[in-house]
C-alpha positions as a Markdown table, in Angstrom:
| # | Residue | x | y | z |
|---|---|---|---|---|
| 1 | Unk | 94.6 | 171.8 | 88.8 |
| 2 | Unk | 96.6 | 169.4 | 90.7 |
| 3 | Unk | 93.8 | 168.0 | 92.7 |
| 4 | Unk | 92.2 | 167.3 | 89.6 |
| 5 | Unk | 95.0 | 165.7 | 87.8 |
| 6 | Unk | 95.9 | 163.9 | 91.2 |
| 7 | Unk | 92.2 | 162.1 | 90.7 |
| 8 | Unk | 92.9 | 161.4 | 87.1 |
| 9 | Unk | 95.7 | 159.3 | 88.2 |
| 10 | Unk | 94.0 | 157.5 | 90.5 |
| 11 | Unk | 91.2 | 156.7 | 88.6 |
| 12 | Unk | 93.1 | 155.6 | 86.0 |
| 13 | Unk | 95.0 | 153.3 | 88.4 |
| 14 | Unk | 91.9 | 152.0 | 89.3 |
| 15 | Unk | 90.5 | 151.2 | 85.7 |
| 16 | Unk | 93.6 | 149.8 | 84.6 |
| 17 | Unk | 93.2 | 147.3 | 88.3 |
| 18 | Unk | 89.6 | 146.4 | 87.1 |
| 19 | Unk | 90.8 | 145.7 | 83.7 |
| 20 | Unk | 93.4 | 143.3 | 85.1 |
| 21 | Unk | 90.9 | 141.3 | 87.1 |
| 22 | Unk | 88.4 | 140.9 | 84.4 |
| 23 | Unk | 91.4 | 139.6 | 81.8 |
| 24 | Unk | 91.9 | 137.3 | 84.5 |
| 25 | Unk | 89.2 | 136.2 | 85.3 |
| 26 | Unk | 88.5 | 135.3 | 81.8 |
| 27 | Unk | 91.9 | 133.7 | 80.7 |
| 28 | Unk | 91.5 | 131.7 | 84.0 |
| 29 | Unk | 88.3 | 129.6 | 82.0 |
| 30 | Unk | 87.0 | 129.6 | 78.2 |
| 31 | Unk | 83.2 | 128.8 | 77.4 |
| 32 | Unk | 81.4 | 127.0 | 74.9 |
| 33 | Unk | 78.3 | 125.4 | 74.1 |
| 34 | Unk | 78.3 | 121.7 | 73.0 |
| 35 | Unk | 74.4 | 120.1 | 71.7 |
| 36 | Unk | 73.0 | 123.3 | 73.9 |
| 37 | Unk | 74.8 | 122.5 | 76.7 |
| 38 | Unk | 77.2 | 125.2 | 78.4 |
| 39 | Unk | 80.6 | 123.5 | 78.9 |
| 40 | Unk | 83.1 | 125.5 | 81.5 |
| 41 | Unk | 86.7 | 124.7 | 80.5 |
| 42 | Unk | 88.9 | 126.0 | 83.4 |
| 43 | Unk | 92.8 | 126.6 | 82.5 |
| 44 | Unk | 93.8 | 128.2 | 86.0 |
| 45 | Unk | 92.5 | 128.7 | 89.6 |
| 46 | Unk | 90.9 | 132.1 | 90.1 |
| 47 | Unk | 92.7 | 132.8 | 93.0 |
| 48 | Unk | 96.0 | 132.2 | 91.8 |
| 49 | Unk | 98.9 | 131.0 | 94.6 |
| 50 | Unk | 97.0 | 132.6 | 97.4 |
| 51 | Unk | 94.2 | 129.9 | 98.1 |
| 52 | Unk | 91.2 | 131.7 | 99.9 |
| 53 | Unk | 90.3 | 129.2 | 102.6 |
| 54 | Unk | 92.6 | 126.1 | 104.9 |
| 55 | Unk | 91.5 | 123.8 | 107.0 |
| 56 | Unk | 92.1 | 123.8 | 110.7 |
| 57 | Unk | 91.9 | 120.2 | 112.4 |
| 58 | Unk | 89.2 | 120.1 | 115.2 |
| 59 | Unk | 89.3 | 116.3 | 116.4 |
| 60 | Unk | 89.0 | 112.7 | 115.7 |
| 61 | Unk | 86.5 | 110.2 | 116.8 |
| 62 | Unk | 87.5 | 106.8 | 116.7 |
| 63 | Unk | 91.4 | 105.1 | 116.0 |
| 64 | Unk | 93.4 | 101.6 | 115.8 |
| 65 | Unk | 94.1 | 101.9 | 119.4 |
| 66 | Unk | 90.6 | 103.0 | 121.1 |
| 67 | Unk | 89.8 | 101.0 | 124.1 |
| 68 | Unk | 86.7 | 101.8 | 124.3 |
| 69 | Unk | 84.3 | 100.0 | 122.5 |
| 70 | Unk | 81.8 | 103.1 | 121.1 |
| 71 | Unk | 84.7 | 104.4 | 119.5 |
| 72 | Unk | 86.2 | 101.2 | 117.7 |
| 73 | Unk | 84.8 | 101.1 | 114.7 |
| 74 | Unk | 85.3 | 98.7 | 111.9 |
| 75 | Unk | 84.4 | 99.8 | 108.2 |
| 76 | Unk | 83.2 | 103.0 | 108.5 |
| 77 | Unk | 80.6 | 103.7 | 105.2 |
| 78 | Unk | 79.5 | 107.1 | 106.0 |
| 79 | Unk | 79.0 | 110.4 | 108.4 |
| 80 | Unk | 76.5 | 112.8 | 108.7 |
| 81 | Unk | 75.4 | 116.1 | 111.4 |
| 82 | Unk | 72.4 | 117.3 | 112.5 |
| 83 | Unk | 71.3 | 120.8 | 113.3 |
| 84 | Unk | 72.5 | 120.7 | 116.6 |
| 85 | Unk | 75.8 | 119.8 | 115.8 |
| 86 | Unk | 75.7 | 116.2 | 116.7 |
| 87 | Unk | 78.0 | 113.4 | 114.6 |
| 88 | Unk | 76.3 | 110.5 | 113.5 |
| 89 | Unk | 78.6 | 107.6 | 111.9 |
| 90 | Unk | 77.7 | 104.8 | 110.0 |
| 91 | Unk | 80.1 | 101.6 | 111.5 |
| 92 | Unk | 79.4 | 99.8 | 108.6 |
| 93 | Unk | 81.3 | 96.4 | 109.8 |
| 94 | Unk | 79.4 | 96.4 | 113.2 |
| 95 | Unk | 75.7 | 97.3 | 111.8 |
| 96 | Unk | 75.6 | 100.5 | 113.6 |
| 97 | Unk | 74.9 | 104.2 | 113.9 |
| 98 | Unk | 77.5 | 105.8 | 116.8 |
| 99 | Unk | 75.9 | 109.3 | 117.6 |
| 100 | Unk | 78.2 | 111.7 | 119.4 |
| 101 | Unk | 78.1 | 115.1 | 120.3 |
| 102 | Unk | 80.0 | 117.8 | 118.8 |
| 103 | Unk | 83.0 | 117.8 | 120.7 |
| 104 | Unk | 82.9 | 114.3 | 120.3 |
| 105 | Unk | 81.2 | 112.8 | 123.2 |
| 106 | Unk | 79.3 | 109.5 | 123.0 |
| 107 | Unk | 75.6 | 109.9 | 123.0 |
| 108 | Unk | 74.0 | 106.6 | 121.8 |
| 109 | Unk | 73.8 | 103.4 | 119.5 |
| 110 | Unk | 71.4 | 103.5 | 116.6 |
| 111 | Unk | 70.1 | 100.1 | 115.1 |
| 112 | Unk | 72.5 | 96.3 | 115.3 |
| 113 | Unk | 72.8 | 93.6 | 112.9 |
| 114 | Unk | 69.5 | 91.5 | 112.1 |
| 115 | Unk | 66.6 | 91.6 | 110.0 |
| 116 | Unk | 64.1 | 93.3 | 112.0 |
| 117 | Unk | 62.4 | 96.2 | 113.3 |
| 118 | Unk | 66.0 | 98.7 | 113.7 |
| 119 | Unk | 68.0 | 96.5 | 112.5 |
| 120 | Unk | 71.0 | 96.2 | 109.3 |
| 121 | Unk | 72.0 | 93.7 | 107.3 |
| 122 | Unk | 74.7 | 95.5 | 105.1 |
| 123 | Unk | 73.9 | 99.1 | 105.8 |
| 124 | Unk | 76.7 | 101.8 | 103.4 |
| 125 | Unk | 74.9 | 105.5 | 103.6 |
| 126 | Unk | 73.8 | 107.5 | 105.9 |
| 127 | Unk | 71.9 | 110.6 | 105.1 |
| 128 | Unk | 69.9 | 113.1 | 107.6 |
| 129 | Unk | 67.1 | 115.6 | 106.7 |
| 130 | Unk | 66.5 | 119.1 | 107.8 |
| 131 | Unk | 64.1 | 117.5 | 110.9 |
| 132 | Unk | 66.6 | 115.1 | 112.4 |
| 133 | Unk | 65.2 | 111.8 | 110.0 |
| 134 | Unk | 68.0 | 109.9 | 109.6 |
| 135 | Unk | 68.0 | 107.6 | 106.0 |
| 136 | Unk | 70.5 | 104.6 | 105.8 |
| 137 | Unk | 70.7 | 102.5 | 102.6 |
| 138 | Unk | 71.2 | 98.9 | 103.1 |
| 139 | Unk | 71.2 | 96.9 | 99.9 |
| 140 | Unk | 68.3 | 97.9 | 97.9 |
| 141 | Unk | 66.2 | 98.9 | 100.9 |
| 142 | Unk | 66.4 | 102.3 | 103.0 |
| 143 | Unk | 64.9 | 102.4 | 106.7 |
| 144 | Unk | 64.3 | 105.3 | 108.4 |
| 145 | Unk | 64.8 | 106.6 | 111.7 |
| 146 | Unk | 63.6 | 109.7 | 113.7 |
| 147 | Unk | 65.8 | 111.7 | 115.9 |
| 148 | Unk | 65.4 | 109.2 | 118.7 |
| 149 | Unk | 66.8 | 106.6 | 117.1 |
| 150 | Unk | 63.6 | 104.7 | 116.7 |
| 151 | Unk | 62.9 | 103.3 | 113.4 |
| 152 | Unk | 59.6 | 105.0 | 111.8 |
| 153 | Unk | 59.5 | 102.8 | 108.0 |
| 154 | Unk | 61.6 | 100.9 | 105.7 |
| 155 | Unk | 61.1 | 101.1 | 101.8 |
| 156 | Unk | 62.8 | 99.3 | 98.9 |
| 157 | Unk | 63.6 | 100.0 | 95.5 |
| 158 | Unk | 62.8 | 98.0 | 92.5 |
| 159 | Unk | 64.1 | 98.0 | 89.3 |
| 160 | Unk | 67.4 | 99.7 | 89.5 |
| 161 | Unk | 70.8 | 98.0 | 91.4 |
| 162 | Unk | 71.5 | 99.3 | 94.2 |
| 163 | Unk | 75.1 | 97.6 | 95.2 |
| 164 | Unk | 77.5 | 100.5 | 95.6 |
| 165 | Unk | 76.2 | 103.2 | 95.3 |
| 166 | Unk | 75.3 | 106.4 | 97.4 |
| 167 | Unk | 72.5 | 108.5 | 98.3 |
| 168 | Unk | 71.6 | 112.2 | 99.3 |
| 169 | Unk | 68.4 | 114.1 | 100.0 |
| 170 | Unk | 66.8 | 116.3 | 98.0 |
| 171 | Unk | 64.0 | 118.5 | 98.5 |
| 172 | Unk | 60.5 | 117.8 | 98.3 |
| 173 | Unk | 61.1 | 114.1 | 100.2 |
| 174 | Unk | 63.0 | 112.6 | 97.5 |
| 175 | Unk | 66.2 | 111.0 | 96.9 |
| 176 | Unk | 69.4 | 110.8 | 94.5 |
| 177 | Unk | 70.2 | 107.3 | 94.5 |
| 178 | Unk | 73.4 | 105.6 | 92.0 |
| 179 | Unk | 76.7 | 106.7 | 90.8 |
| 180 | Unk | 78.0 | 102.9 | 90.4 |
| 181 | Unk | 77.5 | 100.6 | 88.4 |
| 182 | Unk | 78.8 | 97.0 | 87.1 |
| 183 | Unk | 77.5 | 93.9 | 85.7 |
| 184 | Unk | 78.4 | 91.3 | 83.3 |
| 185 | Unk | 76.4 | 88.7 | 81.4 |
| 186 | Unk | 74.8 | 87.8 | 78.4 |
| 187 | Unk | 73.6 | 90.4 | 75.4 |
| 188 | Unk | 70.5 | 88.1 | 75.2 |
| 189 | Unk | 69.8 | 89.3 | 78.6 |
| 190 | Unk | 71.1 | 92.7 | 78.4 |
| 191 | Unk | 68.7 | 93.8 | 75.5 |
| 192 | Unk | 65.4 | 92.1 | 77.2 |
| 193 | Unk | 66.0 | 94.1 | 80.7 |
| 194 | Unk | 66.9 | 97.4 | 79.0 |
| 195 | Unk | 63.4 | 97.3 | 77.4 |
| 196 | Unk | 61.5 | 95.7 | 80.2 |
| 197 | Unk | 63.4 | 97.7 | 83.4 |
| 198 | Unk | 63.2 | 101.6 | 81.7 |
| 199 | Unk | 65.8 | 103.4 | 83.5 |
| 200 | Unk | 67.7 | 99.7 | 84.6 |
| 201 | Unk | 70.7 | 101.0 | 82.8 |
| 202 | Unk | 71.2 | 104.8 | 83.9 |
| 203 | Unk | 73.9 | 105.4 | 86.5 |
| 204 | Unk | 71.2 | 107.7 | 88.8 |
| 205 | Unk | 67.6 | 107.6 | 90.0 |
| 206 | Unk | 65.5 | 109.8 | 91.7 |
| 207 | Unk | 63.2 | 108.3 | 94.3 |
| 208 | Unk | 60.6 | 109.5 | 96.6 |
| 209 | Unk | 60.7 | 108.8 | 100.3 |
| 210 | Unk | 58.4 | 105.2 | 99.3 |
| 211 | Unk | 60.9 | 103.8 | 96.9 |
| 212 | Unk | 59.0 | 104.9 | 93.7 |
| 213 | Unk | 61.4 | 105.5 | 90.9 |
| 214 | Unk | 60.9 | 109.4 | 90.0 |
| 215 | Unk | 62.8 | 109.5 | 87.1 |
| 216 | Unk | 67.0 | 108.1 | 86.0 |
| 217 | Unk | 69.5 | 109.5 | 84.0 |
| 218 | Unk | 73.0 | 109.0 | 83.9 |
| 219 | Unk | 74.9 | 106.7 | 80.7 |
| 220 | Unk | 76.1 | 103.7 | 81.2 |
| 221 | Unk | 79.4 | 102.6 | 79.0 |
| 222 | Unk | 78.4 | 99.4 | 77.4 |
| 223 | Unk | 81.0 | 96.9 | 75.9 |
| 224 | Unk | 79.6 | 94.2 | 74.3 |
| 225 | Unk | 81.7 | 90.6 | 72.8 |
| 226 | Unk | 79.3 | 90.1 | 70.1 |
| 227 | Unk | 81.4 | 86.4 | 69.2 |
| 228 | Unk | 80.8 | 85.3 | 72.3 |
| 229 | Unk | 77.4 | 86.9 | 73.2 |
| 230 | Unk | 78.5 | 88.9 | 76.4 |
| 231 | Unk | 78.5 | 92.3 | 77.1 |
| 232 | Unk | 80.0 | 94.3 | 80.3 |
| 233 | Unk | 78.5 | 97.4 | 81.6 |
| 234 | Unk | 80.3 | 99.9 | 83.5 |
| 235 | Unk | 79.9 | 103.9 | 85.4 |
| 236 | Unk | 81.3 | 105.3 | 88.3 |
| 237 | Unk | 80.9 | 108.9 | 89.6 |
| 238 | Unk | 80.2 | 110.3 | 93.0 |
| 239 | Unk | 77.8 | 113.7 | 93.6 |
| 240 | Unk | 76.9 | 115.9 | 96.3 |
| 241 | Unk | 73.8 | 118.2 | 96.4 |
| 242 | Unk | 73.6 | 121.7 | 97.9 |
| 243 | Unk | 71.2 | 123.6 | 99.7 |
| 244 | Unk | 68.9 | 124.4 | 96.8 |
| 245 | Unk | 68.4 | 120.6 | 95.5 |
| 246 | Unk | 71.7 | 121.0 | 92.7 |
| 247 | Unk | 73.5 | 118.4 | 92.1 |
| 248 | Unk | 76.6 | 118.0 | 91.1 |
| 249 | Unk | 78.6 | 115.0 | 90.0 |
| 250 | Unk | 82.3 | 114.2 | 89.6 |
| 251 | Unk | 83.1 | 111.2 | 87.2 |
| 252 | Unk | 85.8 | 108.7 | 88.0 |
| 253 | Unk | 87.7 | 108.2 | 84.6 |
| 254 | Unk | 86.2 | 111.5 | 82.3 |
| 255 | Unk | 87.3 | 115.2 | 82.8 |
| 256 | Unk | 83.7 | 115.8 | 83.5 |
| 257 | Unk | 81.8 | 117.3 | 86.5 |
| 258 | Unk | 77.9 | 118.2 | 85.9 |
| 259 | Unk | 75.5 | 120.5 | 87.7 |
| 260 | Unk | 71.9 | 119.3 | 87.4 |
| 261 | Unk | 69.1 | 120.5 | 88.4 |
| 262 | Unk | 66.9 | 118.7 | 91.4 |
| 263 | Unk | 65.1 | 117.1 | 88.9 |
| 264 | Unk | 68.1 | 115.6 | 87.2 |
| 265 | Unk | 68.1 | 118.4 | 84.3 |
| 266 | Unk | 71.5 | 119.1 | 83.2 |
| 267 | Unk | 72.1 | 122.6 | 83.7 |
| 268 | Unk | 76.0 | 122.5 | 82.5 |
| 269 | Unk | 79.1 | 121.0 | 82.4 |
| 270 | Unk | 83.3 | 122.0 | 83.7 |
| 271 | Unk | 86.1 | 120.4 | 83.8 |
| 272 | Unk | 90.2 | 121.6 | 84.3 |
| 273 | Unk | 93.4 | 120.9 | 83.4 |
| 274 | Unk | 94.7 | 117.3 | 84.4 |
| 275 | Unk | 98.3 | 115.8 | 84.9 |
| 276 | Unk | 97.9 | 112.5 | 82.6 |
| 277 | Unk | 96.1 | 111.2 | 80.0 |
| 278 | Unk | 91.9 | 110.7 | 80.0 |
| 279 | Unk | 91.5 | 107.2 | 78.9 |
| 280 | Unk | 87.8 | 106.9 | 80.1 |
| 281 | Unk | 86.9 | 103.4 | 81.1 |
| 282 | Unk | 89.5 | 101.0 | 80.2 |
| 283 | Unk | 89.7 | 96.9 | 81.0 |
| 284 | Unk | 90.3 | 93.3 | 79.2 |
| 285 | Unk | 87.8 | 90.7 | 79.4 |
| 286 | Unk | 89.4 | 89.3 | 82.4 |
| 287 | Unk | 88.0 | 92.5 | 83.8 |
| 288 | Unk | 91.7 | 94.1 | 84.8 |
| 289 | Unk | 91.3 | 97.5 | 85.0 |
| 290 | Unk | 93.9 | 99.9 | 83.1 |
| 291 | Unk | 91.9 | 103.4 | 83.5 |
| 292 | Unk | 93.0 | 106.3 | 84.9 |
| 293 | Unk | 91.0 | 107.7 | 87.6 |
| 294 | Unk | 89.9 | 111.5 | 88.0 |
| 295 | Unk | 87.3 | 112.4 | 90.4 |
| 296 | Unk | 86.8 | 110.2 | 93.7 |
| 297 | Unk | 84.5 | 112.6 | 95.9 |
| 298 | Unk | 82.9 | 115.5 | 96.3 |
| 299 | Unk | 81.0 | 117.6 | 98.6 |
| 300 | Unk | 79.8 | 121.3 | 98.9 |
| 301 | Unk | 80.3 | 123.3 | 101.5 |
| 302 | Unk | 77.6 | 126.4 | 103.3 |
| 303 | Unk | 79.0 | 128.6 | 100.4 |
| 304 | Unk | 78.0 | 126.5 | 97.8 |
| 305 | Unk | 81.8 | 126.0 | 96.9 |
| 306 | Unk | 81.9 | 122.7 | 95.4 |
| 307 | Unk | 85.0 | 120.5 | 96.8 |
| 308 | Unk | 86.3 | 117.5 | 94.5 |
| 309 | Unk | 88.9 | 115.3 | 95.2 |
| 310 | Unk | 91.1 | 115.1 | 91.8 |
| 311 | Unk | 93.8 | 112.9 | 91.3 |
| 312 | Unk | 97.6 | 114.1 | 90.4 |
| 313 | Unk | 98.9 | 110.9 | 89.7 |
| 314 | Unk | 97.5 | 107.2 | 89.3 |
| 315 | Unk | 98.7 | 105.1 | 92.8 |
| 316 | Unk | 100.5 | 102.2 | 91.5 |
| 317 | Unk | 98.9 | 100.1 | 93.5 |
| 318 | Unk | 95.5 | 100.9 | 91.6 |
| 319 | Unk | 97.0 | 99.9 | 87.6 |
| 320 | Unk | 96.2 | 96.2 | 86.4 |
| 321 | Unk | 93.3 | 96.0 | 89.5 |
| 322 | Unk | 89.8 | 94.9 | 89.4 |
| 323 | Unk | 87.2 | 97.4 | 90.9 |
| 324 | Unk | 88.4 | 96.3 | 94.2 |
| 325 | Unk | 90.3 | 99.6 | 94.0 |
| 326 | Unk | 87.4 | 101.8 | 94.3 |
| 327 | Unk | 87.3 | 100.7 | 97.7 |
| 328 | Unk | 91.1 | 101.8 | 98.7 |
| 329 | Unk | 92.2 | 104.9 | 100.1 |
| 330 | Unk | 93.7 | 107.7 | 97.9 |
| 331 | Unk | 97.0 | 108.6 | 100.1 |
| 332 | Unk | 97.5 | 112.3 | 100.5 |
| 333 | Unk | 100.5 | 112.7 | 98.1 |
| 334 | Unk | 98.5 | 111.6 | 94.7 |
| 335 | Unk | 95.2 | 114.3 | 94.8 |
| 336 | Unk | 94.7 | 117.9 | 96.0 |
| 337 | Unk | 91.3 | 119.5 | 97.0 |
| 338 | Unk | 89.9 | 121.3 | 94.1 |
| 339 | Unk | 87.5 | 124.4 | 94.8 |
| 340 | Unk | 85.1 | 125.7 | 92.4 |
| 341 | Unk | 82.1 | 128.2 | 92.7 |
| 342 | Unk | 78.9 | 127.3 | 92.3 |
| 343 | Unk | 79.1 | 128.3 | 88.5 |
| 344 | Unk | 81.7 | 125.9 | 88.2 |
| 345 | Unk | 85.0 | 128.1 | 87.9 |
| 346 | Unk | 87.9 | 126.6 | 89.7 |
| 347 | Unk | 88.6 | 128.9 | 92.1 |
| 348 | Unk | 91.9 | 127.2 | 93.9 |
| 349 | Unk | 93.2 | 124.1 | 95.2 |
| 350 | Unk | 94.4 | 122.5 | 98.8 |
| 351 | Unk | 96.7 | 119.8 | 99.4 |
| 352 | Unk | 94.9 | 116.9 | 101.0 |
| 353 | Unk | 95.6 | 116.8 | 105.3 |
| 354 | Unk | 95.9 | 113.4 | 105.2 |
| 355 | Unk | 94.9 | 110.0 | 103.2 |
| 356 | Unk | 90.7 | 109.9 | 102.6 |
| 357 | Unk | 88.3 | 107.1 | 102.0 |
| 358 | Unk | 85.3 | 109.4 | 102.0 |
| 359 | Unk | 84.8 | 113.0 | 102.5 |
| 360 | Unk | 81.3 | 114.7 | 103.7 |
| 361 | Unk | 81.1 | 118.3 | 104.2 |
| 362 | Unk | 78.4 | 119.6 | 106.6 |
| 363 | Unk | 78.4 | 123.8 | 106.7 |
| 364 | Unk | 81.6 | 124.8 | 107.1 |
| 365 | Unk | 83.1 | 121.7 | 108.5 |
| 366 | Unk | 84.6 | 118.4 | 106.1 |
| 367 | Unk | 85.0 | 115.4 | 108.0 |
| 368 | Unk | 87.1 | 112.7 | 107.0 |
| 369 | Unk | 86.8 | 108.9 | 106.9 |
| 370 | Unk | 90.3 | 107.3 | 107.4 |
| 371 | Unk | 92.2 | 105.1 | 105.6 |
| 372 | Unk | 91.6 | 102.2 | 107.5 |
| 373 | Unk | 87.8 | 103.1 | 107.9 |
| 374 | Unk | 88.1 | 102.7 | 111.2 |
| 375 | Unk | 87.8 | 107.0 | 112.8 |
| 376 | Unk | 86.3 | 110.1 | 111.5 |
| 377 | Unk | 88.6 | 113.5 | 111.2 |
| 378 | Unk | 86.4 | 116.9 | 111.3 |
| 379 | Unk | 88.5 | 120.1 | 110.2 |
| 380 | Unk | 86.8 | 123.5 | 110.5 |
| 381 | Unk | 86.6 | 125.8 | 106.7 |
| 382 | Unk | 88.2 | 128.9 | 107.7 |
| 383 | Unk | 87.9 | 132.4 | 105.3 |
| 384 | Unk | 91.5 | 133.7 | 104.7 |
């Protein structure tokens, strides 16, 4: 009799645990469905105060004072690893590619400034696939190199702008391509290239591995000065895809981050509780920007965990700015790391380890572009 109510007790304990999680987990994020689209509204993290993962700080390649020169680098635009563990980054301001291995080691120079065969003129993304090719955007072309360094083809794209913006791989030789965009002219003009140039005015594109524009998607916020005849056209967002070919954007001023399909099918929509008020896209005519900023990166790690960089506060020294902002640092004290699963529930949060320009996440290591663009920080994704 004892034994038996001994195991009545328990199991009840154990019902009444399971019942705890489950309210949690679903006062932790609300669902509804918006023009057939399921929208995740998160209200707390999942894990609560005890954050699941940290970072632990492996090295840095590159600094202010290096002396040597295949470690000073000068506008860093991007990072990427191979299979083998080897660090590729893109010295944006010297037209190079500095390979190194993974404990940091120099290995080689990929590619100089010029206009020929392995050569930049502007290069600002780098991108490898899952044989070694490594993809750098420069301008509105891409040339590619194999895992020797050697270029094999360059490609450009027509029909859609290219300054800005970033790229990843998807599967099946194609490309994500976009996630900025700003111009300003007449409305004259405006309504003639959105009906000649389908797809001109989107914010993304998917390519194939020729340049051939797959399909775009993406709005555009347009403003338009009818008494004057102008318009202005504005988007920002930055995306990462995971191992499947998802992708998933974060957008600069909107409380909204999308998962897509590879094909650019939206699959749904999330967003979370933020500190200040969502003004979307705000400016004057001089083209001063008043918005509030969001989202600046994000990446996904060998979990499919998605990581997003979300403001707390708005820097000071990003109010009353032109774009030029986009390009600045955000300093350590105004955004945390935000984690959410694959489904898009956030699941915790990190403080930032130091100020970011640009984030990549490779497996289970995020590397780190300075402030000053000029070194690379990797830190390791550890399981707590």
């Amino acid at each position: 009799m004892k034994t038996r109510l001994f195991f009545s007790i328990i199991l009840s304990f154990a019902v009444f645990l399971e019942c705890g999680r489950q309210k949690t987990e679903q006062t932790s994020y609300t669902v509804e469905t918006i023009e057939g689209v399921r929208h995740i509204h998160n209200h707390a993290p999942q894990w609560g105060d005890e954050v699941k993962v940290e970072l632990e700080f492996v090295q840095k390649i590159g600094a202010l004072e290096a002396t040597d020169e295949n470690y000073i680098m000068y506008n860093i635009g991007d990072v990427g690893r191979d299979n083998d563990g080897n660090i590729y980054i893109l010295d944006s301001g010297d037209c190079r590619i500095q390979r190194f291995d993974s404990q940091g080691n120099y290995i080689t120079t990929i590619g100089r400034k010029g206009e020929g065969p392995g050569e930049f003129k502007s290069p600002d993304n780098l991108n490898l696939d899952h044989e070694g090719r490594i993809y750098v955007s420069d301008g509105r072309k891409f040339i590619v190199f194999n895992n020797a360094g050697k270029e094999i083809r360059r490609f450009s794209i027509d029909r859609i702008r290219g300054a800005g913006s970033r790229c990843r791989i998807l599967p099946g030789n194609k490309l994500i391509f976009g996630g900025s965009f700003q111009e300003f002219g007449w409305i004259g003009d405006y309504e003639r290239i959105k009906d000649e140039r389908i797809g001109y005015y989107n914010l993304f594109h998917i390519i194939d591995d020729y340049g051939k524009t797959l399909s775009s998607f993406g709005e555009i916020d347009i403003y338009k000065k009818k008494e004057e005849g102008t318009f202005f056209a504005n988007a920002n967002a930055r995306f990462d895809v995971d191992r499947n070919g998802n992708i998933y954007i974060a957008y600069r001023y909107r409380n909204r981050i999308e998962k897509r399909d590879s094909g650019g099918n939206i699959l749904f929509v999330f967003d979370r509780p933020i500190n200040f008020e969502e003004t979307g896209f705000l400016f004057d005519w001089a083209l001063h920007n008043y918005s509030n900023s969001i989202s600046t990166c994000v990446a996904v790690d060998k979990k499919d965990r998605v990581w997003i960089i979300t403001l707390v506060e708005q820097p000071e020294e990003w109010l009353e700015e032109d774009e030029s902002y986009l390009r600045q640092a955000v300093k350590k004290s105004a955004a945390v790391f935000e984690i959410y699963s694959s489904e898009g529930i956030l699941l915790g949060a990190l403080p930032l380890p130091e100020d970011i320009f640009l984030m990549r996440i490779f497996d289970d290591r995020l590397f780190i572009v300075d402030s000053d663009q000029v070194g690379v920080s990797e830190y390791k994704i550890v399981e707590k």
